[in-house]
MARBA-3410 file (N, C-alpha, C, O; in Angstrom, 1 decimal):
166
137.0,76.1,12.0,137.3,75.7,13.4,136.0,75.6,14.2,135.2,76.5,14.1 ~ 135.8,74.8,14.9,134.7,74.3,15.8,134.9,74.6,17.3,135.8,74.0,17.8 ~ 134.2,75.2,17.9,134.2,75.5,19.0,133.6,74.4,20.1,132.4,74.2,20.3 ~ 134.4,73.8,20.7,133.6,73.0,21.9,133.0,73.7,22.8,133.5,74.7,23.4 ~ 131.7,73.2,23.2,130.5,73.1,24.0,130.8,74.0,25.2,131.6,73.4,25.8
130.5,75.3,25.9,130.7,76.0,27.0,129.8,74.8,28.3,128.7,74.2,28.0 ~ 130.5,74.6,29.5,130.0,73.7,30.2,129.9,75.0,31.6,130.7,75.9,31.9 ~ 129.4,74.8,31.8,128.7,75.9,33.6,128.0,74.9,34.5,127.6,73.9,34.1 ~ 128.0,75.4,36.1,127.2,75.1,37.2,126.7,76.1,37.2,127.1,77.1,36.6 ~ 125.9,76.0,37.9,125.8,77.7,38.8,125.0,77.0,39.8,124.2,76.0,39.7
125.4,78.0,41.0,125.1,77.4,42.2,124.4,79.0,43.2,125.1,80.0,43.3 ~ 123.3,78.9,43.6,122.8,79.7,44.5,123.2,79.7,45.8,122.7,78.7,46.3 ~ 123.8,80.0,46.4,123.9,79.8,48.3,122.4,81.1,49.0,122.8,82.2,49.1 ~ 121.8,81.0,49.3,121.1,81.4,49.9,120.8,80.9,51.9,120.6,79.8,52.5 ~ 120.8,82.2,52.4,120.7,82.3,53.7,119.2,82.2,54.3,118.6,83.1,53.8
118.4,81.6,55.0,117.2,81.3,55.0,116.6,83.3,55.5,117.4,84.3,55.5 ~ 115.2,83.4,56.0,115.1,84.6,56.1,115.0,84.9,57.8,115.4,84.2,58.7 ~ 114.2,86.1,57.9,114.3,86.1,59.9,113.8,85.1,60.5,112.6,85.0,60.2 ~ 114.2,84.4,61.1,113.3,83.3,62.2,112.2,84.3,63.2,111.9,85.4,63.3 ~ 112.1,83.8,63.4,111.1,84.3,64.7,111.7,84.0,66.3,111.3,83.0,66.7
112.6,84.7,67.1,113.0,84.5,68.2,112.0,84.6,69.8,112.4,84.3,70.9 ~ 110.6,85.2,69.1,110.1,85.3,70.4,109.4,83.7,70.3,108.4,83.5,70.8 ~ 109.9,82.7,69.6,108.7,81.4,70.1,110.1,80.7,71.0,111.3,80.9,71.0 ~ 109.3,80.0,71.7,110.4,79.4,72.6,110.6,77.7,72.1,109.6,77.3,71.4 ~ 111.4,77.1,72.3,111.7,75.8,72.0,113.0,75.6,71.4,113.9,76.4,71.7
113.2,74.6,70.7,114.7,74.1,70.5,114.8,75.4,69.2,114.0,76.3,68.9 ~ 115.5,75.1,68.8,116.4,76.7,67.3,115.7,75.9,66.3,114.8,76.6,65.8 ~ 115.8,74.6,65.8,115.7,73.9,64.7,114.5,74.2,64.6,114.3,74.4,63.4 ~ 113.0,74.3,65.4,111.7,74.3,64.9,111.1,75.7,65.0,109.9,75.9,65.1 ~ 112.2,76.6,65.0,111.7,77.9,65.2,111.4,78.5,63.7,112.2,78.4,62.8
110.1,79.0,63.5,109.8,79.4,62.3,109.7,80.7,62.1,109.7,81.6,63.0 ~ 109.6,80.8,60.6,109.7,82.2,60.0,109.1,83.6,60.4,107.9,83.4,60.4 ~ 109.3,85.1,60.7,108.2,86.1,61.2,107.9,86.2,59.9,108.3,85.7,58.9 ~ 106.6,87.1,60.3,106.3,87.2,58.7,106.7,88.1,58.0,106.0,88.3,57.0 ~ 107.8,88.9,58.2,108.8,89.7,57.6,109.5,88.6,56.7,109.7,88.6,55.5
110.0,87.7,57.7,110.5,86.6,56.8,110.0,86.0,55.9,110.6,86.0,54.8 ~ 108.7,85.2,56.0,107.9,85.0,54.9,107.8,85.8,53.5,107.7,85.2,52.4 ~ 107.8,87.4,53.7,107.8,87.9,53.0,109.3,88.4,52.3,109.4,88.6,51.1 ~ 109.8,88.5,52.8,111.1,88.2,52.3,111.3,86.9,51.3,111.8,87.0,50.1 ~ 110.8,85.8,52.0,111.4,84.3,51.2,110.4,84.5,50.0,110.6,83.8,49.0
109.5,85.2,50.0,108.8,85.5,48.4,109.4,86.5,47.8,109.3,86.5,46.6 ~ 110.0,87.6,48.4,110.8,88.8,47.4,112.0,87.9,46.7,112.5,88.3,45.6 ~ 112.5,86.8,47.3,113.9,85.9,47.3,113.5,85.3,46.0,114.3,85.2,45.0 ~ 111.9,84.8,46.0,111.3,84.0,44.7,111.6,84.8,43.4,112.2,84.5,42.4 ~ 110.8,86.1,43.9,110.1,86.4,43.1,112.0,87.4,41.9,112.1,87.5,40.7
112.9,87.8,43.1,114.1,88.5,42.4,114.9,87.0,41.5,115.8,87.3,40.7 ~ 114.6,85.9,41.8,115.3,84.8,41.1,114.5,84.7,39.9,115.1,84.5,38.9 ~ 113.0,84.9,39.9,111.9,84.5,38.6,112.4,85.9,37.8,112.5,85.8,36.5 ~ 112.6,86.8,38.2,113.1,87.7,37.4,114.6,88.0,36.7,114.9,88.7,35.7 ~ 115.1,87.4,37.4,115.9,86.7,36.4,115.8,85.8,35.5,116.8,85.3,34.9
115.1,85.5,35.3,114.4,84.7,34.1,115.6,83.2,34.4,116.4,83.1,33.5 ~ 115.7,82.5,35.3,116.9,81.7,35.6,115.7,80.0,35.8,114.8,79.8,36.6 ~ 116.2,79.3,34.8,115.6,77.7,35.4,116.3,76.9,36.4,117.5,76.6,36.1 ~ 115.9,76.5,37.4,116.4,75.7,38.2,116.2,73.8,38.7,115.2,73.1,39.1 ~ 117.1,73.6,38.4,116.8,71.7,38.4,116.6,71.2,39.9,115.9,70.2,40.1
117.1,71.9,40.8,117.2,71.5,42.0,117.1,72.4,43.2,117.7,73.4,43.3 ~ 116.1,71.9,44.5,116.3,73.0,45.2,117.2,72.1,46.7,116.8,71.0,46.9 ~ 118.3,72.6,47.4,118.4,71.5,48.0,118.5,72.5,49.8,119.1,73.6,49.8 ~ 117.7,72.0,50.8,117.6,72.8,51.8,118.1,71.8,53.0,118.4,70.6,52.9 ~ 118.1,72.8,54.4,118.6,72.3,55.5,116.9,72.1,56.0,116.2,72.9,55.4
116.3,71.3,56.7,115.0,70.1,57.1,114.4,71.6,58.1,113.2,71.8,58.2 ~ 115.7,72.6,58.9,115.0,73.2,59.8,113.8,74.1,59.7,113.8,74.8,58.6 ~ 113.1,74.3,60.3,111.5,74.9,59.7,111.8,76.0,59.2,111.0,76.2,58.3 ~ 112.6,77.0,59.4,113.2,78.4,58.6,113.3,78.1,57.5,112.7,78.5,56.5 ~ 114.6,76.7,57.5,115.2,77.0,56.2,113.7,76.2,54.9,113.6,76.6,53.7
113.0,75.4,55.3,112.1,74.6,54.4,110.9,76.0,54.0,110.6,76.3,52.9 ~ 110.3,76.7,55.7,109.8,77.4,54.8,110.0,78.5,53.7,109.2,78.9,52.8 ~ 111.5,79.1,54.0,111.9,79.5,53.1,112.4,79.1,51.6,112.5,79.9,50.6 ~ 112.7,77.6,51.8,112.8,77.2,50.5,111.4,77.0,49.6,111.3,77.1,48.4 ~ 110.2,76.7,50.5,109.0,76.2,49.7,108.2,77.7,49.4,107.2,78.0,48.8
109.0,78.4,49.9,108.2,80.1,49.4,109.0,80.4,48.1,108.4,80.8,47.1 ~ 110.4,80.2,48.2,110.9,80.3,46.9,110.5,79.8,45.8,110.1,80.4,44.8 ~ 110.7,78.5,45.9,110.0,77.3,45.0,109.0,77.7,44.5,108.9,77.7,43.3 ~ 107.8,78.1,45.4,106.3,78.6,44.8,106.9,79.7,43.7,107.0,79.5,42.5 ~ 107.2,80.3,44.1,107.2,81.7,43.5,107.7,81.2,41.9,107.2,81.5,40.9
109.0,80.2,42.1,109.1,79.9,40.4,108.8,78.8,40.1,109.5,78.0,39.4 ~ 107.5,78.5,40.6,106.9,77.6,40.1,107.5,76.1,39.6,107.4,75.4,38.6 ~ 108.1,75.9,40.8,109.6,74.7,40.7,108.6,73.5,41.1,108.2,73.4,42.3 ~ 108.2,72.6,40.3,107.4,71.9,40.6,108.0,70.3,41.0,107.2,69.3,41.1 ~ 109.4,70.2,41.2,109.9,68.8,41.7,109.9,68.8,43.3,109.2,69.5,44.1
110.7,67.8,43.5,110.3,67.5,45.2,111.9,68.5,45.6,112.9,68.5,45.0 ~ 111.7,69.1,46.8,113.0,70.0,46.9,113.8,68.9,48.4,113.2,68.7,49.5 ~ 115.0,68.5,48.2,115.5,68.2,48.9,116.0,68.1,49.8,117.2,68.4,49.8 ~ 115.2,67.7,51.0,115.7,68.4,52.5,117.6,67.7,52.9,117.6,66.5,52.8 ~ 118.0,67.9,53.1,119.3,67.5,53.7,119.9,67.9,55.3,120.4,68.9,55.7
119.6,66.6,55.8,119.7,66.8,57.4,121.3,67.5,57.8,121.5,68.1,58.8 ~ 122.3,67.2,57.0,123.7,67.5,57.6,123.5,69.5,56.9,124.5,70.3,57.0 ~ 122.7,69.7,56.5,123.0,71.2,56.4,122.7,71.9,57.3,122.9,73.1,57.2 ~ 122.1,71.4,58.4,122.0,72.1,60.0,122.8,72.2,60.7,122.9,71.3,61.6 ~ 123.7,73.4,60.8,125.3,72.8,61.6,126.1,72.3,61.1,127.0,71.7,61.6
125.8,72.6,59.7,126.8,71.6,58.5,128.5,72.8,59.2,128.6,73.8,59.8 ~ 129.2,71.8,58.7,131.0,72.1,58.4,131.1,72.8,57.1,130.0,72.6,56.5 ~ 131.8,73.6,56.4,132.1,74.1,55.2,132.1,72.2,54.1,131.4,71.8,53.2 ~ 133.2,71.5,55.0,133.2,70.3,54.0,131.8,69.7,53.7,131.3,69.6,52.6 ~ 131.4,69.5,54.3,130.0,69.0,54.7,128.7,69.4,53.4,127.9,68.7,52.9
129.0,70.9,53.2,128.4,71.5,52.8,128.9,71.2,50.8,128.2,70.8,49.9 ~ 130.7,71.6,50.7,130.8,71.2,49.8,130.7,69.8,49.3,130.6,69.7,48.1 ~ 130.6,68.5,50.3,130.5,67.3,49.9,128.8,67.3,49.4,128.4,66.6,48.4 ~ 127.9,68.1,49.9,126.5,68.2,49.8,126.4,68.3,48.1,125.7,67.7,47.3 ~ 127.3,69.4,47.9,127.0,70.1,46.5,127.9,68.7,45.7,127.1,68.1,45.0
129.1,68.3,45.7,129.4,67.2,44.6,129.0,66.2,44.6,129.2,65.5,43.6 ~ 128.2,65.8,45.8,127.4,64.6,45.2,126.5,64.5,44.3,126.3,63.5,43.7 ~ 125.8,65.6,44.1,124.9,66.0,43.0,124.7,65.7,41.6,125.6,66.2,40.9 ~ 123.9,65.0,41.0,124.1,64.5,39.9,124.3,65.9,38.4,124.0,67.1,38.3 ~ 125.1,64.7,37.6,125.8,66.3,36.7,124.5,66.6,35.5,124.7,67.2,34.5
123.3,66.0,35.8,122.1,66.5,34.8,121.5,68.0,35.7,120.6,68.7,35.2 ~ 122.0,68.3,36.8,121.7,69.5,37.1,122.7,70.0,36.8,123.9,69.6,36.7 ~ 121.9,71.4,36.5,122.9,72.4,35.9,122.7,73.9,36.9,123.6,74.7,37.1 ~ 121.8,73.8,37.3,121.6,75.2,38.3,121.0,75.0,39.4,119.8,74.7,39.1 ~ 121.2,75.0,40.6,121.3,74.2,42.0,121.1,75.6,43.0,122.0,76.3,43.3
119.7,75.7,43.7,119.8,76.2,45.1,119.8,75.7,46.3,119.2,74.6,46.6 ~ 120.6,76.5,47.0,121.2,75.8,48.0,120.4,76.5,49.4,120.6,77.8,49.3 ~ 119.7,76.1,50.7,119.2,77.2,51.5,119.5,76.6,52.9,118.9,75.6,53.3 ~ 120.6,77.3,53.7,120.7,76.9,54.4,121.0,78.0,56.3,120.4,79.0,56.8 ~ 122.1,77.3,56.6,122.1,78.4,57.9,123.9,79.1,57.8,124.9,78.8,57.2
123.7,80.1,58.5,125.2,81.1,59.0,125.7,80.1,60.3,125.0,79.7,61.2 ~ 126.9,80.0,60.2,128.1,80.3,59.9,128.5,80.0,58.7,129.4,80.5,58.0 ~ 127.4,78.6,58.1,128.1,77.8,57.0,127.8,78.1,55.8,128.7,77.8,55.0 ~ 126.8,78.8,55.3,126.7,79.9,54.5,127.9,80.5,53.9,128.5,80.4,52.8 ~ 127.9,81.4,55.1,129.4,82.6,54.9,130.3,81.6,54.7,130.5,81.4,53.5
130.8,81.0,55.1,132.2,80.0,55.2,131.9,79.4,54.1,133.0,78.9,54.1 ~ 131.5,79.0,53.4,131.4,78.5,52.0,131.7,79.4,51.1,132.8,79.7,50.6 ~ 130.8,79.9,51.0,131.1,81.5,49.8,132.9,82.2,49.9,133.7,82.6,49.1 ~ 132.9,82.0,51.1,134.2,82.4,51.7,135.2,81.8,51.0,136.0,82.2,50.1 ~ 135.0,80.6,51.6,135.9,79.4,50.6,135.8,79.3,49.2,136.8,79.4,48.5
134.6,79.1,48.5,134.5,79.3,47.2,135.0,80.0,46.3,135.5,79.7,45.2 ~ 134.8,81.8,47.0,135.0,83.0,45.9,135.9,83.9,47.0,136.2,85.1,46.8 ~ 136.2,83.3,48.0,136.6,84.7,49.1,135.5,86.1,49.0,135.7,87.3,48.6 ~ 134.6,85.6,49.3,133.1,86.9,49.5,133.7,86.5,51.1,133.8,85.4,51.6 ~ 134.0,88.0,51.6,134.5,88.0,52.5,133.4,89.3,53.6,133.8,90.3,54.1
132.3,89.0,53.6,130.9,89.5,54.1,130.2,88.2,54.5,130.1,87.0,54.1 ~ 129.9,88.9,55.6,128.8,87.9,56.2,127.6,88.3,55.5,127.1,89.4,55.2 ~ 126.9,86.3,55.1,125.6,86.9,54.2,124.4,86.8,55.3,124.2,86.0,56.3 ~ 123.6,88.0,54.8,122.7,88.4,55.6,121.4,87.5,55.5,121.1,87.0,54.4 ~ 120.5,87.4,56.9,119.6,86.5,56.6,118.4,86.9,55.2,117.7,87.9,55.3
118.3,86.2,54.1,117.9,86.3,52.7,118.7,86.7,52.3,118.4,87.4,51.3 ~ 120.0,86.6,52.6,120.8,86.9,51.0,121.1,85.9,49.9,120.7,84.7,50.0 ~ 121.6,86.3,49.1,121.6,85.1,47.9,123.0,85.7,47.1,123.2,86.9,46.9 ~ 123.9,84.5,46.9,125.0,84.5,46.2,124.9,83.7,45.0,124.4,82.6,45.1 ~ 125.4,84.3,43.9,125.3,83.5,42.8,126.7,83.3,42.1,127.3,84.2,41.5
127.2,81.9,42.1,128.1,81.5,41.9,128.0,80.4,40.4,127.1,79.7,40.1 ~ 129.2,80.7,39.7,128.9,79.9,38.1,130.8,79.3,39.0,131.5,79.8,39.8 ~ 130.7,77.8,38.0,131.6,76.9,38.2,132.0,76.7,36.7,131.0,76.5,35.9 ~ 133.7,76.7,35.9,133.4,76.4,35.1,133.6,75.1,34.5,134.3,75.0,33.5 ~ 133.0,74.0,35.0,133.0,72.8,35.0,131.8,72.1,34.5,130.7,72.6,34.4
132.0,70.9,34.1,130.7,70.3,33.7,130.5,69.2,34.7,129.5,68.6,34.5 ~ 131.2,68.9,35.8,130.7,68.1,36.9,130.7,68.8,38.3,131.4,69.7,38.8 ~ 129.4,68.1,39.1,129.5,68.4,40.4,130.4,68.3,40.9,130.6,69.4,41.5 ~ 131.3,67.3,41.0,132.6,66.7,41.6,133.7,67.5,41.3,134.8,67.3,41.9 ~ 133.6,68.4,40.5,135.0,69.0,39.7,134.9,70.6,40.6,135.9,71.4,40.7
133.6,71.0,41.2,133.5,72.4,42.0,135.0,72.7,43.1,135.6,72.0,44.0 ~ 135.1,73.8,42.6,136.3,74.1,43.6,136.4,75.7,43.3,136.0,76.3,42.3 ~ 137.1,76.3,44.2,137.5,77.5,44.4,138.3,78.1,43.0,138.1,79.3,42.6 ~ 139.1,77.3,42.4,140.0,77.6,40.9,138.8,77.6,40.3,139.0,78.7,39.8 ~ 137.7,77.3,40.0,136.7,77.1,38.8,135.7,78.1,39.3,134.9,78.5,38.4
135.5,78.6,40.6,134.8,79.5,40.7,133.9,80.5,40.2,133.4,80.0,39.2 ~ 133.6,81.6,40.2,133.4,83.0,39.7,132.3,83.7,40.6,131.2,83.2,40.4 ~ 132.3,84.6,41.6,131.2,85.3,42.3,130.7,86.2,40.9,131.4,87.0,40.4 ~ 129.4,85.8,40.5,128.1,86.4,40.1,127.8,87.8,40.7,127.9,88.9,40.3 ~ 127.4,87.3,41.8,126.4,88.5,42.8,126.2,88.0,44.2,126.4,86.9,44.7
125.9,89.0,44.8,125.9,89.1,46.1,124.7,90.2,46.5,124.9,91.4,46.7 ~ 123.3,89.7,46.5,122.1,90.5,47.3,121.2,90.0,48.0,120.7,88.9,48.0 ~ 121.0,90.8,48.4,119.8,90.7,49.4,118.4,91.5,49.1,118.1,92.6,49.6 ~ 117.5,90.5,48.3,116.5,91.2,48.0,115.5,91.0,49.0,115.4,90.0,49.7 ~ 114.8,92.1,49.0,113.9,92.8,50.5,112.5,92.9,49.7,112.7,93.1,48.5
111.1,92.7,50.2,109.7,93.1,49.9,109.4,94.0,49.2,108.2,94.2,49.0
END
């Protein structure tokens, strides 16, 4: 008897890390303290430790969320172009899920870094993780599907839920 091929996603949701609230100007170009910074490298460095390969990093354009994706990125040495996506700023939950199925199905492990409310409200929706994720947290979600398109709440599975700190 022959066993057919196990097929998985797995999908990161990650929460960008502290902004910095004493700079003044619009939210979107408010960047990282450097608690945060160092945070978005403990975020790298607990993903490299997991010994996990990733095809794609895909982020919200706002300066939190990029520099926290390009600190991640460094840390595992993710050497493609990481993709900024303007609708993840203020995204809707759909918004967010239409983000993830357009995704081509040669990826196989996908982070995602973006902002709260839509964060939580995804995970929510996905797995019912019924916590608000904290800024640098990271959810790890497997799909048991072999297409982007096929992601849904039935195919789900919550992984993990942390928040790695410096």
């Amino acid at each position: 008897m022959m066993l057919g091929k196990v097929w998985m996603k797995k999908l990161y949701i990650i929460r960008h890390t502290q902004k910095d609230e004493t700079k003044s100007g619009d939210d979107y170009d408010k960047p990282l303290t450097q608690d945060g910074l160092d945070n978005a490298d403990a975020i790298g460095t607990f993903l490299k430790e997991k010994d996990k390969k990733f095809d794609l990093i895909v982020s919200s354009p706002a300066k939190r969320t990029r520099q926290t994706s390009e600190a991640i990125a460094q840390k595992l040495n993710y050497t493609k172009s990481i993709m900024y996506n303007e609708v993840l700023y203020m995204a809707y939950v759909n918004e967010m899920i239409e983000t993830i199925t357009y995704t081509f199905d040669t990826v196989n492990s996908m982070i995602l870094v973006a902002h709260n409310p839509s964060v939580t409200a995804l995970a929510l929706t996905l797995v019912g993780l019924r916590e608000e994720i904290k800024m640098g947290g990271v959810v790890e979600i497997d799909f048991d599907c072999d297409s982007w398109i096929d992601v849904s709440k039935d195919n789900a599975k919550l992984i993990d839920y942390t928040v790695p700190s410096k």
